[in-house]
C-alpha positions as CSV (number, residue, x, y, z in Angstrom):
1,X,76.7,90.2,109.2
2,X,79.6,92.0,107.2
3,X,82.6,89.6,106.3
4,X,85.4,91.8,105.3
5,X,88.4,89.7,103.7
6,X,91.6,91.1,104.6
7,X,95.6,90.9,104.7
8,X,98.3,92.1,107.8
9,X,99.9,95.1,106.6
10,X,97.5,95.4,103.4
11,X,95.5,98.7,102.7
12,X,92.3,96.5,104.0
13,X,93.5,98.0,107.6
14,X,92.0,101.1,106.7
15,X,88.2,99.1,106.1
16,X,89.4,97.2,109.2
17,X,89.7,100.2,111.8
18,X,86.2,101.8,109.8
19,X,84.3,99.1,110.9
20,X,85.5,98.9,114.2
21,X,84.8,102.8,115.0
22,X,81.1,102.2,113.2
23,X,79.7,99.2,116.0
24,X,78.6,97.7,113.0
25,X,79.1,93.8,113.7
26,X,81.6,92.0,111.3
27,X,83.6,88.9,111.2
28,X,87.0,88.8,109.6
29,X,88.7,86.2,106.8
30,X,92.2,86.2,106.5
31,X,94.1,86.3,103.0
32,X,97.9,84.7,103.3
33,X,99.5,86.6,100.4
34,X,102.5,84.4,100.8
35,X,100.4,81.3,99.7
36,X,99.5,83.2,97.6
37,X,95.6,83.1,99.0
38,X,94.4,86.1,97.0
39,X,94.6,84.5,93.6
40,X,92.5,80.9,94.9
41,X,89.6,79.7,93.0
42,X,87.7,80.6,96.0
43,X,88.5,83.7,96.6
44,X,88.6,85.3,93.1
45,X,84.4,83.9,93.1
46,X,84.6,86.2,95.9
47,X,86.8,89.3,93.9
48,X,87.8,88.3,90.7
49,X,90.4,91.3,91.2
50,X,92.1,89.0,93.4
51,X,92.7,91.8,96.1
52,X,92.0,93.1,99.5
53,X,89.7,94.5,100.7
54,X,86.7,92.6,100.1
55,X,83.7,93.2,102.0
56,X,80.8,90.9,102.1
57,X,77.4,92.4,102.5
58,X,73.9,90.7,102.3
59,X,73.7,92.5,98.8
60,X,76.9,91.5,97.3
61,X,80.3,92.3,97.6
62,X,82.1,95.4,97.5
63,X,85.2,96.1,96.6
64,X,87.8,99.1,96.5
65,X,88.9,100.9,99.7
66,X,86.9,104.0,99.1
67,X,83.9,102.4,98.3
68,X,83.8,100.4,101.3
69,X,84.8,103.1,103.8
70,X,81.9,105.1,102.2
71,X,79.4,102.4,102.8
72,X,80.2,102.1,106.3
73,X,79.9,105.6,107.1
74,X,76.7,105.1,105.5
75,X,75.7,102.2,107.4
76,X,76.4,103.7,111.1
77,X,75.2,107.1,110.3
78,X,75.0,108.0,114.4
79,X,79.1,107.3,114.6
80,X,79.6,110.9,112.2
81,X,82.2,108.8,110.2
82,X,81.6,111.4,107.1
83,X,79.7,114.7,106.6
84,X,76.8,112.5,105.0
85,X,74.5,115.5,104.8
86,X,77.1,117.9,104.1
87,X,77.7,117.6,100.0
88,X,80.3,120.1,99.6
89,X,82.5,118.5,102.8
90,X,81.5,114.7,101.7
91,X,83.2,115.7,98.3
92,X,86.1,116.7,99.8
93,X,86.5,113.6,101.8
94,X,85.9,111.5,98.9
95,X,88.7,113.8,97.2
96,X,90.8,113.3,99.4
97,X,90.5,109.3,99.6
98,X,90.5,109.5,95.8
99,X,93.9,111.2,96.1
100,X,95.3,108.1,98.8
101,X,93.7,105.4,96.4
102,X,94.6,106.9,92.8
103,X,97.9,108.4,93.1
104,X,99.7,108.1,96.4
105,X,99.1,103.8,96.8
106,X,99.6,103.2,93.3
107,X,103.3,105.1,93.8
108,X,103.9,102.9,96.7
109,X,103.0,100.1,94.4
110,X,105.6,101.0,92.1
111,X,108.5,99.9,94.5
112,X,106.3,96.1,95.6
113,X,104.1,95.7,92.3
114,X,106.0,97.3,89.7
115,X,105.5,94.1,87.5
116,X,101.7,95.4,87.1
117,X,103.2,98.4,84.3
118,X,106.3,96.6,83.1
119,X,108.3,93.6,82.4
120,X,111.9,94.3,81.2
121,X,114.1,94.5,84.4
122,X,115.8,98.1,83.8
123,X,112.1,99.2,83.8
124,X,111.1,97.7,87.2
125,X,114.2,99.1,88.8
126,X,113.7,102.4,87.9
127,X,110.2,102.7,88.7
128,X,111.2,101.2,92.4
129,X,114.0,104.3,92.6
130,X,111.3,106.5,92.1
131,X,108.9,105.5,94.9
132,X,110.9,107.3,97.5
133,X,110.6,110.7,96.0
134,X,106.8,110.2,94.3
135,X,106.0,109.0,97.3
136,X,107.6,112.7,99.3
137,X,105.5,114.5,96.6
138,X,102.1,113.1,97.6
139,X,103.0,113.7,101.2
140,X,104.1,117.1,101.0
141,X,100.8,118.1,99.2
142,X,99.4,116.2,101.9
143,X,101.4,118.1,104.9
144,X,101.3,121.5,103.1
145,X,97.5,121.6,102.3
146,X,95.0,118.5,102.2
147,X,95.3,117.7,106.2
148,X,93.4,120.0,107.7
149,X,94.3,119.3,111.1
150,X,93.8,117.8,113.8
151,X,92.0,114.8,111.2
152,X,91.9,115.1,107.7
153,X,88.6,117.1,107.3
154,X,89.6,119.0,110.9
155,X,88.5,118.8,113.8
156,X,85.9,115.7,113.4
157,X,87.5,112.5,112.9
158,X,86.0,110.9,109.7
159,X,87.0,107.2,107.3
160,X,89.5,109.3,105.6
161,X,91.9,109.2,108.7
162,X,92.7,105.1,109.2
163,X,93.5,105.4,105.1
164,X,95.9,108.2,105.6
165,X,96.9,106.4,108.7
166,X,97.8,103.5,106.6
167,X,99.8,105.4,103.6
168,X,101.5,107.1,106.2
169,X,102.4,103.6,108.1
170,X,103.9,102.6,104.4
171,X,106.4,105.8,104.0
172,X,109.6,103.9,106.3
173,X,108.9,100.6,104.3
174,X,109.2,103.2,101.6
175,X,112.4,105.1,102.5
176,X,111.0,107.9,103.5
177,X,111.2,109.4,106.7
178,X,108.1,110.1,108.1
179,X,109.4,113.0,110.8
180,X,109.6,115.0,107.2
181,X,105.9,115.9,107.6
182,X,105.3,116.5,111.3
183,X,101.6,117.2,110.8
184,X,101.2,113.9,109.1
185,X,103.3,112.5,112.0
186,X,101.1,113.8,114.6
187,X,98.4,112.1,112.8
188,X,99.7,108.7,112.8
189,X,100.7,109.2,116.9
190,X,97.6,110.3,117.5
191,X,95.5,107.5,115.1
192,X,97.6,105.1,117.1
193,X,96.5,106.1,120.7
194,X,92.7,105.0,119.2
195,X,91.3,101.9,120.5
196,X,89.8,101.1,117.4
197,X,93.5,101.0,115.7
198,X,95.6,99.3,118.2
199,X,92.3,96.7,118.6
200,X,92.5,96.4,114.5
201,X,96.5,95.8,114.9
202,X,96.1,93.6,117.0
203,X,93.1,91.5,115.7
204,X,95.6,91.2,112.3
205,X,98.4,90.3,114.4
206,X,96.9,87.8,115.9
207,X,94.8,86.4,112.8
């Protein structure tokens, strides 16, 4: 049994809808970053990062979002949740993930976590007034050429769509307008008509 360790709103939603599309049986452990959960004796034994998502396995834990939606691809091969024997199209979904986790969350964290990079206050500030247009740069490379359309690789759905599903979820939060990109904003209308997403949503809603 899988045991992924997760938070509401958290980039753990994209690991979240991956497991649901693979069958693969899971149970879920809820993370209350307002109690500040994620830094607990218990669960740093768990992730000494002290961040979601976590993903228990009867080998160990993995961490990092596009580790674990690799791994699950891997692990339900018959669901076609990445071009596993297809190297050339697996590195391009990998790119692509690396792209979401490298560069377009850490800009979002900028604006939420800018304490990570800096401490004096003028600092902080400015990198939060920059989130709005870093974050337009990553999603204009994203609407002019990375989203191949209808789903990221194009026409087969694959682990790479709930993590630009949840980036994409973020841009409001992050003062920009997500009707800016109508390709990524069919995306996210039509991730949300998925019963694996609005069964994830509401799982965390409900957690």
């Amino acid at each position: 049994m899988l045991t992924l360790f997760f938070s509401p709103g958290a980039c753990s939603l994209a690991a979240h809808i991956a497991l649901i599309d693979s069958g693969l049986p899971f149970a879920l452990h809820r993370l209350k970053f307002a109690e500040n959960e994620q830094r607990s004796a218990h669960y740093l034994k768990v992730n000494p990062k002290g961040r979601v998502p976590a993903l228990v396995t009867e080998k160990g834990t993995l961490t990092e979002t596009l580790a674990i939606l690799l791994f699950i691809a891997q692990m339900a091969p018959d669901k076609q949740l990445a071009p596993l024997n297809d190297p050339f199209a697996l590195a391009q979904l990998q790119g692509f993930n690396s792209f979401i986790a490298s560069t377009v969350h850490v800009n979002h964290a900028h604006g939420r976590r800018a304490t990570r990079w800096a401490d004096e206050p003028t600092s902080i500030e400015d990198m939060k007034r920059k989130v709005p247009a870093t974050m337009r740069d990553c999603f204009r490379l994203i609407e002019e050429g990375m989203l191949a359309g209808p789903w990221v690789l194009g026409e087969a759905y694959s682990v790479a769509d709930p993590y630009l599903f949840v980036m994409s979820g973020w841009l409001k939060g992050d003062g920009v307008d997500i009707a800016e990109f109508p390709r990524v904003e069919d995306h996210y209308r039509r991730m949300q008509e998925r019963p694996s997403v609005q069964k994830a949503l509401a799982d965390e809603a409900a957690a």
